[in-house]
N, C-alpha and C positions, 0 to 999 in steps of 0.2 A: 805304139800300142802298149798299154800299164798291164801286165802278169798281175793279178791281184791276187796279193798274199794271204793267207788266214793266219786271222788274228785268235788270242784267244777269246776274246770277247764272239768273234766265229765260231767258235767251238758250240755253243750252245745251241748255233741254228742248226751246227753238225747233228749232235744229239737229237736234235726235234726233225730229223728227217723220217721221215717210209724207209721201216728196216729192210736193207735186201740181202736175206744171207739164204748162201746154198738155193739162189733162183724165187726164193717165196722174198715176196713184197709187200710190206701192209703201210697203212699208213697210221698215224701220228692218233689218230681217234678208236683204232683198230673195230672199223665199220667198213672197211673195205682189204680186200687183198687180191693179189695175183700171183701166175707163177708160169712166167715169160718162159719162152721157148731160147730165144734168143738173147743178153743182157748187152747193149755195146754203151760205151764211155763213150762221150762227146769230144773232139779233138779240135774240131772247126767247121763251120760252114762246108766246106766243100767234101769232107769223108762224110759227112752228114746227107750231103746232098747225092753222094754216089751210094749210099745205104739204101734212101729211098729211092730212088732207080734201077735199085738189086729188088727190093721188096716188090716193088709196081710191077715188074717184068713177070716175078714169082707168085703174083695175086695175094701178096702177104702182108702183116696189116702193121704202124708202127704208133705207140704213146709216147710222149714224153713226160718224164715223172718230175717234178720241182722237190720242196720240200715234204711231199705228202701232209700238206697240211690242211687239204680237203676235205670233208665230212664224206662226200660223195662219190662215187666210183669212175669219178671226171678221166683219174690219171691209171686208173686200171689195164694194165699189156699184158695180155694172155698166147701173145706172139713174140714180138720185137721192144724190147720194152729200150727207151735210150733215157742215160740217166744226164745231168748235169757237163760231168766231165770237168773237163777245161775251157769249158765254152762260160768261162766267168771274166773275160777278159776287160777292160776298157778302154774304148775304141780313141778314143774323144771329147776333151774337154774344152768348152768356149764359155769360162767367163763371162763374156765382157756380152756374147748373143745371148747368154741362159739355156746355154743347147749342153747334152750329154749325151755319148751314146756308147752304150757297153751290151757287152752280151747277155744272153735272155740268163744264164743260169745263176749269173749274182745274184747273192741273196739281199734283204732290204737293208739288215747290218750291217756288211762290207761296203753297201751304196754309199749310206750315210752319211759313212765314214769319209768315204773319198770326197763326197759332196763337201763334208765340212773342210777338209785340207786345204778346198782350192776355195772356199768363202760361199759356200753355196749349199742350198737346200731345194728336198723337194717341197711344194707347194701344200701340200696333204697328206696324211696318211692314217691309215686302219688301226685296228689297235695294238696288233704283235707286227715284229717285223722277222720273224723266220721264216718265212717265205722265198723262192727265187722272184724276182723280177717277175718273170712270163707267167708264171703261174699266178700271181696276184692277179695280173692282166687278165689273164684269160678268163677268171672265174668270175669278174668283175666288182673284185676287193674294193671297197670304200673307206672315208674313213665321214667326218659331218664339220658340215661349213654353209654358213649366208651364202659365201661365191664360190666357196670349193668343194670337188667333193669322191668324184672318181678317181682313181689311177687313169683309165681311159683316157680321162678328158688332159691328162699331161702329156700324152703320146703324139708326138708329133711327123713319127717315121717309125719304120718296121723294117724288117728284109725277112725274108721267106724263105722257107723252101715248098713249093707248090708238090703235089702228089706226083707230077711226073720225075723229080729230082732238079727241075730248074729251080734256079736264086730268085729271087724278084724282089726290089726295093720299092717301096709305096708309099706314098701320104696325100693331105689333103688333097694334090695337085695332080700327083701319079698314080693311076689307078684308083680314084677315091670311092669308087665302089667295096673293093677288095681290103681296102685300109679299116674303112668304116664296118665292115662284116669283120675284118680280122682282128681288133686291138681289145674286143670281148668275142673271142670264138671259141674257146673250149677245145682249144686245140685242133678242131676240124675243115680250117682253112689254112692249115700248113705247119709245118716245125718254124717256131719264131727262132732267130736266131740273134738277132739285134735288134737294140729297141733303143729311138733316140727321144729325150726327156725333154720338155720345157722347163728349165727348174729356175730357181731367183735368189737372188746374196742372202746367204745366212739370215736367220731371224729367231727370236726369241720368243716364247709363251710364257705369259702370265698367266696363270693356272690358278681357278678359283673351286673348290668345290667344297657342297657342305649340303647337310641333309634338308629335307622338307618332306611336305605331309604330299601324300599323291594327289592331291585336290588342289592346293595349291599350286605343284609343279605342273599337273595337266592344263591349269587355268593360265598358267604364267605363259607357257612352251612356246607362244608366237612372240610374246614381246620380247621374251631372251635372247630368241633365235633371229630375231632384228637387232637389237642390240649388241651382239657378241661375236666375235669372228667364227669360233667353233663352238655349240651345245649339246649336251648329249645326258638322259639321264638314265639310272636304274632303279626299278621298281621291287622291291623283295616281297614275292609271292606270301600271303597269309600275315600281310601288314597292309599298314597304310603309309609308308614311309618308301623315302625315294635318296638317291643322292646323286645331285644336280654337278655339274660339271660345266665351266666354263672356261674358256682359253680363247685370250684374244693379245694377238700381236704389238712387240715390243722389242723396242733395242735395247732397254736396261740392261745394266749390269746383271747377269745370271744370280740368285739366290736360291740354288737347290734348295730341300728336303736335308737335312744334317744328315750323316751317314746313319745314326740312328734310328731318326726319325725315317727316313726312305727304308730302314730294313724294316721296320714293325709295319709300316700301312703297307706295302707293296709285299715283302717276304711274307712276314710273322704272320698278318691278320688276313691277307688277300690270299696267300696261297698253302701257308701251313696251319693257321687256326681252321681257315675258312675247309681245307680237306679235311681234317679232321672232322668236321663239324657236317659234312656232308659222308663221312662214310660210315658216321653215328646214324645217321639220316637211314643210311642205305639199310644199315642191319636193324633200325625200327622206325619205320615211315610214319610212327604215329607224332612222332616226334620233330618231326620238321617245321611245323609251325611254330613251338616253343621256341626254337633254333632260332628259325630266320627273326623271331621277333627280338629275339637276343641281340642277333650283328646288327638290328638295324640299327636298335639301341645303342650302340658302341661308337656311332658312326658319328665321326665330328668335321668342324672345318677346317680346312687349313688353306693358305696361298705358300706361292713361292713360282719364281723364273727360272726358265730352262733355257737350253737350245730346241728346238720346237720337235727335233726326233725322239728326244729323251721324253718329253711331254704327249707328244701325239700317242706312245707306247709304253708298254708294261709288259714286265712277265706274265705267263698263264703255265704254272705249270701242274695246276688242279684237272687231269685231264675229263672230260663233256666230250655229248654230244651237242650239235645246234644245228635249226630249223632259222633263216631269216627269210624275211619276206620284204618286198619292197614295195608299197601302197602310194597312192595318189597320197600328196602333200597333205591337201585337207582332210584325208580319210584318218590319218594316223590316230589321233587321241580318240575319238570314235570306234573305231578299232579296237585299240587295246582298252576299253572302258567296258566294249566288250565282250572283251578276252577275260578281264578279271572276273566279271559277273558268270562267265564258263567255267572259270578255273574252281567260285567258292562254289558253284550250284552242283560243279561233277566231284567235289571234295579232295579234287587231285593232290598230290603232295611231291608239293615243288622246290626244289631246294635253292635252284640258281635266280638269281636277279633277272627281269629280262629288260633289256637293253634298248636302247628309244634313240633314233638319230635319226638326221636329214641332209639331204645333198639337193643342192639344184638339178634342172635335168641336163643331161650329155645327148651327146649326137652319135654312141656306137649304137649302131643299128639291134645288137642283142644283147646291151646294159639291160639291166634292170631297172635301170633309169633314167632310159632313153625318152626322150621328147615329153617328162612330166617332172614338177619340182616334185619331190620323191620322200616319203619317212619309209625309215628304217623300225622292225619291230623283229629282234633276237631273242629264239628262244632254248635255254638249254637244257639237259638233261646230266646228271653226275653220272662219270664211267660203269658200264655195267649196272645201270639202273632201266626200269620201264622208259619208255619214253614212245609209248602209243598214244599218247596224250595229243603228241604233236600235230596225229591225223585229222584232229577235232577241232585244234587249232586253226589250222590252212582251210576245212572247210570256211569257218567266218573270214579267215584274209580272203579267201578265195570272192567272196562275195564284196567286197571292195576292187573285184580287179587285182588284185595281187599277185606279183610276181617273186617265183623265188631265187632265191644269191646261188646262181650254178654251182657253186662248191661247198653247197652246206644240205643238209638231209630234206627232201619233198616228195611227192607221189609222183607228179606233174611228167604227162605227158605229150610231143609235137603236137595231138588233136586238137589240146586245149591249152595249149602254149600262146598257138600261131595267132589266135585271134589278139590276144594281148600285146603283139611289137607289131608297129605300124606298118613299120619295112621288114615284115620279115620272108616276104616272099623274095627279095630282092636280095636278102642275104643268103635265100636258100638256091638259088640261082645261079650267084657268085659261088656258093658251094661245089656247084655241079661245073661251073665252069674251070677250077682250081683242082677239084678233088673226084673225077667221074668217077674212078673205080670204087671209093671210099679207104683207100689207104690208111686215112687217120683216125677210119673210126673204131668205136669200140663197142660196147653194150649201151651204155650212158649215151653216147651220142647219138645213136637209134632209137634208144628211146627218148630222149628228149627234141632232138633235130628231124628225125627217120631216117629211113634208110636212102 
C-alpha cells in the first residue's frame, strides 16, 4: 500500500479546503458552515468503522468533510464531523486491467499525479481538481464528453462503512443495489472509504478554443458535440459572445501554452483581471455590462496539447457562488435561450459567464444524470454579491425537468425531487436498509432525501 505524499503542487488543494479552526468549519465559498461537537482525523477503515458503532450505540449523527468545495451544506457536522486524515492512501495499481484503487480522501491532484507515474489516466474530468475523491463522487461532479462524462460512471467498486459500523465491499456484482444508490449518495449510504477506478494509458488533449457569436455557438452545439471528444462553451451575460471550447484525444507530442502565455489567459486574465473586474462590478453593478462586453472583446483563439489532466482543469481562484442544473439533452439550448431572454427582460447584472456542457446518461440511481443524455447549464454569482436571481432561474430549468448538481446552491426539495430519478424509491430503500437510524444525515439530507 503507497503512503502518498504531498506535494507542493498539493499545497494548493491544502489551501482550497473548508477552514477548520478552533471547531468552526466553513467551506471554500463561505455559504455554508458548522461547528461539530466532536472533530476526529481519519486513520483507517477500521477506527472509522469503530467511531461509527460508538456514534450508532450513542444515537449520534457523523459527516464527512472533503475539500469543502461544495456550494451546499452537503458536508455540513454539527455533531461528529470526520475530516480526511490519512485515509489518502493507495491501495492498488493494475496497469495492464486499468483498475485503481485508493482511498476516498485523495484529492484529484495527487490522483493525477500517481495515475501519470504508472502511464495512466482517468478517462474525464470537471473542471478543478481540488477536490477529495469521494466528495467529487458523492455530489455527482462531471466534467462533458460524446462518451464520457460522470466520475460515477468510472466507479467500478466501493467499500463502506454502513450506519451499524460494518465494512461492506460492493459493485456491479456485489450488492448492486447499494453500489448503484452509493457511488452518488451524498454521503447518506455510508462513510466511503475506498473507491476502485476504471482508468486507461495516459492520453493527450488537443485543446481548441476561440470565441463565437451565441447564435452561432447555440446553432452549431449538436454537430460539435458529435464531432469532438469533449465540448463545452461560456456565454457572457449582457453580450452576444460565447467562447467555445474543444478537446479531442491525442498521442502527439504535448505543446503546452508557453509559460507566458499559460500565465496571462489562465493567471492574469482568468483570475486576476477577471476579479478585478468583477469586484469593480460589485461596488457599481451598473457597470457590468460594459465589463463583460470588454472580456469578451479580449477573447481570442489559441490551440496547443496537453496531458489531458492539465487540459480537462484550471485554476479558480476568483471565489462565486454557483447554481447547476442538469436538463434533458434536448432541452439544453431551449433552456438557456431562455434563461437569456429572463436575464435582459429582469435587467439582472451578471458578471460570471454561464457555462454549457453535456454528458451522456449514467446508471447511479441519484446522478443527475441518471437514465438521460444530460446538458449542463452553470450559473454563477461573484463572492458576496446578490445572487436571488438564481431562484428565478431554477423556476424555468425547473420546467424542463431539471435536476440540480447536489453540491452546488438550489431550493429543491425530496417532495419534488423524487418524481425526477426513476429509481429513486429503490435508492431510498437501500437507504433504510444501510442507514435505519439516519447516522449520516444531516439538515441537507433531510431536506433533500427526508428523513
Amino acid at each position: 500500500m503507497q503512503r502518498v505524499v504531498r506535494t507542493p503542487t498539493n499545497r494548493f488543494a491544502s489551501e482550497e479546503r473548508g477552514n477548520l479552526v478552533a471547531r468552526k468549519w466553513q467551506n471554500w465559498a463561505r455559504t455554508a458552515s458548522a461547528t461539530p461537537l466532536d472533530v476526529v482525523a481519519a486513520v483507517d477503515p477500521q477506527q472509522l468503522a469503530a467511531q461509527v458503532e460508538r456514534a450508532a450505540a450513542a444515537g449520534r449523527t457523523i459527516r464527512v468533510i472533503g475539500s469543502g468545495h461544495s456550494f451546499t451544506s452537503t458536508a455540513v457536522a454539527n455533531d461528529i464531523m470526520i475530516t480526511p486524515g490519512e485515509l489518502t492512501r493507495v491501495r492498488a495499481v493494475d496497469a495492464e486491467a486499468g483498475r485503481i484503487t485508493v482511498e476516498a480522501g485523495i484529492d484529484l491532484t495527487t490522483l493525477c499525479q500517481v495515475l501519470d507515474s504508472h502511464g495512466l489516466a482517468l478517462t474525464n474530468m470537471g473542471d478543478v481538481r481540488v477536490q477529495t475523491l469521494a466528495g467529487a463522487l458523492q455530489t455527482g461532479t462531471h466534467g462533458c464528453g460524446r462518451d464520457t462524462g460522470t466520475f460515477a460512471d468510472m466507479v467500478v467498486g466501493l467499500e463502506l462503512i454502513l450506519g451499524d459500523g460494518s465494512i461492506v465491499r460492493v459493485d456491479a456484482n456485489n450488492d448492486p443495489d447499494l453500489f448503484n444508490s452509493a457511488r452518488v449518495g451524498l454521503g447518506a449510504f455510508g462513510v466511503v472509504t475506498a473507491i476502485t477506478l476504471a482508468v486507461e494509458p495516459r492520453f493527450r488533449l488537443h485543446a481548441h478554443e476561440f470565441p463565437a457569436s451565441f447564435d452561432e455557438t447555440t446553432a452549431s452545439f449538436d454537430a460539435w458535440t458529435a464531432a469532438h471528444d469533449h465540448v463545452e462553451f461560456y456565454w457572457f451575460p449582457h453580450t452576444d459572445k460565447c467562447l467555445v471550447k474543444h478537446n479531442d484525444r491525442t498521442y502527439d507530442e504535448a505543446q503546452p501554452p508557453g509559460k507566458f502565455a499559460n500565465w496571462w489567459e489562465e493567471d492574469f486574465l482568468s483570475n486576476t483581471v477577471f476579479g478585478a473586474m468583477c469586484r469593480l462590478g460589485r461596488a457599481a453593478p451598473g457597470y457590468i455590462p460594459i465589463l463583460n462586453k470588454a472580456a469578451a472583446r479580449v477573447l481570442s483563439e489559441r490551440d496547443y496539447v496537453n496531458d489531458s489532466w492539465l487540459v480537462f482543469t484550471s485554476p479558480r481562484n476568483v471565489k462565486f457562488k454557483e447554481m447547476e442544473y442538469a436538463l434533458p439533452r434536448s432541452s439544453l439550448i431551449p433552456a438557456l435561450t431562455r434563461v437569456r431572454k429572463l436575464m435582459d427582460d429582469k435587467n439582472w447584472r451578471i458578471s460570471f459567464p454561464v457555462e454549457v456542457r453535456s454528458v451522456p446518461a449514467d446508471t447511479s440511481w441519484l446522478s443527475p444524470a441518471t437514465q438521460r443524455e444530460t446538458g449542463y447549464l452553470a450559473f454563477h454569482a461573484f463572492d458576496r454579491t446578490d445572487h436571488e436571481w438564481f431562484v428565478a432561474v431554477e423556476e424555468v430549468l425547473r420546467e424542463y425537468n431539471g435536476r440540480p448538481h447536489w453540491g452546488k446552491m438550489h431550493t429543491r426539495s425530496h417532495d419534488d425531487l423524487a418524481p425526477a430519478y426513476p429509481r429513486w424509491d429503490d435508492a431510498m430503500r437501500v437507504r433504510d436498509r444501510v442507514d435505519p437510524n439516519r447516522v449520516f444525515a444531516n439538515d441537507y439530507t433531510r431536506t433533500v432525501l427526508g428523513d
